[in-house]
C-alpha positions in Angstrom: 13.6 11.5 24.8 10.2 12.7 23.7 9.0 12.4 20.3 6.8 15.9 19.3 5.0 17.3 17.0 6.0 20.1 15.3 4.0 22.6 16.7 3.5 25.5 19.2 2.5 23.3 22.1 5.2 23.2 24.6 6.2 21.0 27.8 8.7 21.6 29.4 12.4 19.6 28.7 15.6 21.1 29.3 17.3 19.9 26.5 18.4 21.4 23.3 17.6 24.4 22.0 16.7 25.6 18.0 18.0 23.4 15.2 21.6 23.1 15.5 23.8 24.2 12.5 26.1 21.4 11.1 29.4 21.6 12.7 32.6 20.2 12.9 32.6 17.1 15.5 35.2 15.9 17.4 36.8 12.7 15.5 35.5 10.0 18.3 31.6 12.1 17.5 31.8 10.4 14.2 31.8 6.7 14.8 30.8 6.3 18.6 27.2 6.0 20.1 26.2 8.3 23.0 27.3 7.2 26.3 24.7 9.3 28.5 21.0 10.3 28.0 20.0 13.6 29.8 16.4 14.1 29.7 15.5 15.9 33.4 12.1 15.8 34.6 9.8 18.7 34.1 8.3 19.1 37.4 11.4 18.0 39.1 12.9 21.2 36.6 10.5 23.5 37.9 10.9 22.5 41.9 14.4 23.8 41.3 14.3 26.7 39.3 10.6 27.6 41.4 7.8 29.7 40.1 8.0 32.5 36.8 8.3 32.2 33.5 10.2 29.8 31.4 10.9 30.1 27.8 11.1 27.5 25.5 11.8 26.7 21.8 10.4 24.4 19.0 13.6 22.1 18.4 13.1 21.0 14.5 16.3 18.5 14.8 17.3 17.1 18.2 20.5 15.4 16.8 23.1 15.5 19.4 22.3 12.6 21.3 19.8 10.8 19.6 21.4 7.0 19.4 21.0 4.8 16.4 20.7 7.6 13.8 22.5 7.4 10.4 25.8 8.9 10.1 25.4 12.4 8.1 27.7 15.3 8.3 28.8 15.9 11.9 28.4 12.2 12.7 24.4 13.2 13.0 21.7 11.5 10.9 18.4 12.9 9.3 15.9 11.0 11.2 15.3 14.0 14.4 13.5 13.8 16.7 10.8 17.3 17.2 11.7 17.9 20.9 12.0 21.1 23.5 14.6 23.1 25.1 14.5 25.6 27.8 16.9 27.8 27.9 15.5 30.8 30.2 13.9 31.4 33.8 12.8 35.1 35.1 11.7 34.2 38.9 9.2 35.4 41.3 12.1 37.9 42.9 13.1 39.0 39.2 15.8 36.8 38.9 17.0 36.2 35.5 18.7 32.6 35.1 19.9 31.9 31.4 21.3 27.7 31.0 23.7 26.2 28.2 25.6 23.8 27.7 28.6 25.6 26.6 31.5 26.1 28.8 34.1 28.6 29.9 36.8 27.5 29.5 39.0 31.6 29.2 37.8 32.3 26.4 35.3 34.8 26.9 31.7 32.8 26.5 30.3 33.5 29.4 30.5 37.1 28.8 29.4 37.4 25.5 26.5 34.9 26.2 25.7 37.1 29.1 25.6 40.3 26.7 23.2 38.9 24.5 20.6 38.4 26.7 21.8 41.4 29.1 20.9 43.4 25.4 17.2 41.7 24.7 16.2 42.4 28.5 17.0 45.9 28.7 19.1 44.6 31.7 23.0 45.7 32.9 25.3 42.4 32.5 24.9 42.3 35.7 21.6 40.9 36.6 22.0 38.0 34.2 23.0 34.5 36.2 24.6 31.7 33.9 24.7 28.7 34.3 26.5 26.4 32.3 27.2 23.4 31.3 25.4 21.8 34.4 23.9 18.4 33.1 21.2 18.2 35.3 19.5 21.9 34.1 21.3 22.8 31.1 20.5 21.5 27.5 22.9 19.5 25.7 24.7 22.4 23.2 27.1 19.5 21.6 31.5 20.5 22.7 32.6 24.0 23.4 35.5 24.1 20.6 36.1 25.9 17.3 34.8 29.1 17.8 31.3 27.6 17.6 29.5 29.4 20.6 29.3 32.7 19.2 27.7 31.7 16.1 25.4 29.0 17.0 24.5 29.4 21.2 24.4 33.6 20.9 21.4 33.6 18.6 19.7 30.8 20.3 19.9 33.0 24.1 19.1 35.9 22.0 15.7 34.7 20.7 15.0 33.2 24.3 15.2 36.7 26.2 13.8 38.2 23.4 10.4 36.1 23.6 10.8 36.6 27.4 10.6 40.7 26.9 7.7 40.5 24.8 6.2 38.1 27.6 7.0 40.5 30.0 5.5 43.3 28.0 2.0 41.5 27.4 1.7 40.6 31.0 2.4 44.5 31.9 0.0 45.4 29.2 -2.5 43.3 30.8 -2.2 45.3 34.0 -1.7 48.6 32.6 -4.6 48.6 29.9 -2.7 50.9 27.7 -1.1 51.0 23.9 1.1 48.3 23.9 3.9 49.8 21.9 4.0 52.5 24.2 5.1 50.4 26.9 8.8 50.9 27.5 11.5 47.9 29.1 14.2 49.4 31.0 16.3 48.1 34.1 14.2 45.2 35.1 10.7 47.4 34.8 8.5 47.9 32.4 6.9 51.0 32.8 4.5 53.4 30.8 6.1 57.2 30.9 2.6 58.9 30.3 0.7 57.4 33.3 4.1 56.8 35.4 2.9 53.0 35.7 5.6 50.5 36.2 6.4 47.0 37.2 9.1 45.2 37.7 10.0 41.9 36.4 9.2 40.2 39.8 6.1 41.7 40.1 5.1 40.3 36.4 6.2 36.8 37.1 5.1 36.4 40.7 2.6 33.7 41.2 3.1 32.4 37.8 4.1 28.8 36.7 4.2 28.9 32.8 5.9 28.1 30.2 6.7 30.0 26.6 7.3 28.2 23.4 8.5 29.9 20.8 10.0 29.6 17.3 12.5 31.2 15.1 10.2 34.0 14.0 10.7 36.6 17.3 11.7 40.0 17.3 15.2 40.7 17.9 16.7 44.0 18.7 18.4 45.6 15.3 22.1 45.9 15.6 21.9 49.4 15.1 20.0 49.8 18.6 22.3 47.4 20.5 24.1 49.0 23.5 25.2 46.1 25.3 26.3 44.0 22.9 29.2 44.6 20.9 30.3 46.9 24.0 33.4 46.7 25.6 32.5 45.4 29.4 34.2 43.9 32.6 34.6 40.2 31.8 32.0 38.8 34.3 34.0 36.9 37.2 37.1 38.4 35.7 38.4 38.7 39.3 38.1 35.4 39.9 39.4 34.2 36.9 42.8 36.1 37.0 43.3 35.4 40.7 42.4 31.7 41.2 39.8 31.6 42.6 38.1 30.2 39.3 38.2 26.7 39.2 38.4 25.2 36.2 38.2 21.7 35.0 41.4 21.1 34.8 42.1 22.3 38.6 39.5 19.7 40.1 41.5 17.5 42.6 39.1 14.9 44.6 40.4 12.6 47.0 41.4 9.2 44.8 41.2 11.3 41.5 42.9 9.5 38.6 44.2 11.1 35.4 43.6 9.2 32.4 45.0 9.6 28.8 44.1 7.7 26.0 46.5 6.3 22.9 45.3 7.6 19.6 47.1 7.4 16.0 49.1 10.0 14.3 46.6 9.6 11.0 42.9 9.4 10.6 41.3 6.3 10.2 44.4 4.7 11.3 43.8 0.9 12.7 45.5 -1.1 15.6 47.9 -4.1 14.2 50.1 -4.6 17.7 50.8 -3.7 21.0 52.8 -3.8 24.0 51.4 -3.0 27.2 54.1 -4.4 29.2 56.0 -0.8 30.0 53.5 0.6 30.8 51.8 -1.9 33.1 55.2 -1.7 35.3 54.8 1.6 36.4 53.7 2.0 40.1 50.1 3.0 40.4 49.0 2.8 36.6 46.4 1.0 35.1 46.2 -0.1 31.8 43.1 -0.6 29.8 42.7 -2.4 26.3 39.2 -3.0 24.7 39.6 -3.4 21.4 41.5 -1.2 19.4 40.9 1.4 22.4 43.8 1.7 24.9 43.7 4.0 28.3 46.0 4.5 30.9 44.7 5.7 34.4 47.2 7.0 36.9 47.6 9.3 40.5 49.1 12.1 38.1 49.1 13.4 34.8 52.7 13.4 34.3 52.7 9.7 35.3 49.8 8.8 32.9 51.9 10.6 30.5 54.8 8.2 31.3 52.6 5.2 30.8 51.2 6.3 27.7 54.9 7.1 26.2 55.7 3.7 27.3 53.0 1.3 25.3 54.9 0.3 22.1 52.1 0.1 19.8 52.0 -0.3 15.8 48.9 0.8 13.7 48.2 0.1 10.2 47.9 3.5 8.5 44.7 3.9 5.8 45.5 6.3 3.0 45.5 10.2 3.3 45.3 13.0 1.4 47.9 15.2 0.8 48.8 18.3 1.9 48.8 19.7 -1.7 45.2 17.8 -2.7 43.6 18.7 0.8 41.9 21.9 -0.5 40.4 20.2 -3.6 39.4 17.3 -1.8 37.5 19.2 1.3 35.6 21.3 -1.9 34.6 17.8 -3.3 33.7 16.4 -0.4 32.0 19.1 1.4 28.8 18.3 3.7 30.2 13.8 2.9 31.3 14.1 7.0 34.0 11.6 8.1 
């Protein structure tokens, strides 16, 4: 990945977003490397998304898949890298395309994260087009698990569309030659009640191929003004969700599709002293895999990988842990050590 300045200069590279809180990481985030590097191509980015505006942000820490760093809290070092992320398109035809790399998983994200934005563009829920968790466009937004999204991914879309509104608003201002604060953003228009001027977001963006950096330090709509958000309001593809027609993850069948599962211990930092594979390596249509301390099985089903994996006789060489009764003490001791 690119190594930047910090500064308000900005090319275009759809990959994280602001400066990512600490989190909690999975267990495997703390000790292993990572596996892929995403880092899509600028003009093969814009080809895709085609002409408009694109927001950007300053990223002060790009920690999530920088390799070789030192292991802080998180299982992500201190030496970042100053990179870019996009996280926002408004097309030609008005089109408003938000990207993350959270997922929905039933939960309710894509709604929410739809909301926020929705609230900052003066737009209906309804003309905002997620997508998510597409490797190719989205940035990299670390897992989708403890509650994290809301938090951490809301503010980040909310600065986006709120630096794309007051884009939006200068470019109308522009045409209009008026008082800028008497420019008014409603329903995909921006529009100046005393002369009856008003264009719409298309109109604004059309023939345009730009990019917006910016940082922390937009405007944001007060919670006191917020209609959309914190509103109560159909759960967007709720139809397909409760019929079906949604498919999730887990309902991906591909012709030759294996299911895998992997053995872990039942303690932390447990290490592997023996095992026997030979159970498991009798079953019809499984595969086995041992590198290391790291065993896999691969099968046609998940029940059968299940089998397999209830089969492998292993024994693992426990390291000590802390007690249910010394857990709270030690997590106020050790707070921000990771691991």
């Amino acid at each position: 990945m690119n190594q930047l300045p910090t500064s308000d200069s900005c090319l275009l590279s759809p990959v994280s977003c602001l400066p990512i809180p600490d989190m909690e990481p999975e267990r495997y985030e703390l000790f292993e490397e990572p596996r892929y590097h995403f880092d899509p191509d600028r003009r093969e980015f814009l080809r895709v998304v085609g002409g408009g505006i694109m927001v950007c942000l300053v990223v002060g820490e790009a920690r999530a898949q920088q390799p070789g760093r030192g292991r802080g809290r998180g299982g992500f070092g201190g030496n970042a890298t100053q990179e870019l992320g996009a996280r926002l398109h408004i097309g030609e035809t008005g089109q408003v395309t938000v990207y993350t790399g959270k997922v929905e998983v039933g939960q309710g994200s894509r709604t929410s994260l739809t909301q926020v934005v929705a609230e900052e563009l003066r737009l209906p829920v309804s003309a905002i087009h997620l997508i998510m968790a597409d490797t190719e466009l989205t940035p990299n937004d670390g897992g989708t698990s403890g509650s994290g999204t809301t938090p951490r991914t809301d503010p980040q879309l909310r600065r986006d569309a709120a630096a794309a509104r007051e884009l939006l608003i200068d470019f109308a201002d522009e045409l209009a030659k008026v008082e800028r604060g008497s420019l008014v953003v409603d329903g995909g228009r921006i529009t100046h009640p005393e002369s009856k001027r008003s264009f719409t977001f298309g109109e604004l963006t059309k023939g345009k191929k730009l990019t917006k950096t910016i940082t922390e330090n937009v405007a944001l709509t007060p919670a006191a003004d917020w209609k959309v958000v914190g509103t109560p309001v159909p759960k967007v593809d709720g139809r397909a969700l409760v019929t079906g027609k949604h498919a999730f993850a887990s309902d991906v069948k591909l012709p030759g599709m294996l299911h895998g599962k992997v053995l872990r211990p039942a303690t932390l930092n447990a290490t592997l002293a023996s095992a026997n594979l030979k159970g498991a390596e009798a079953l019809p249509g499984v595969t086995v895999i041992r590198d290391g301390e790291f065993i896999g099985v691969a099968a046609s089903s998940e029940y059968l990988a299940e089998q397999a994996l209830a089969a492998i006789q292993a024994e693992w060489k426990s390291a000590p842990q802390i007690s249910d009764t010394d857990l709270f003490d030690f997590l106020k001791k050790n707070s921000g050590q990771g691991g």
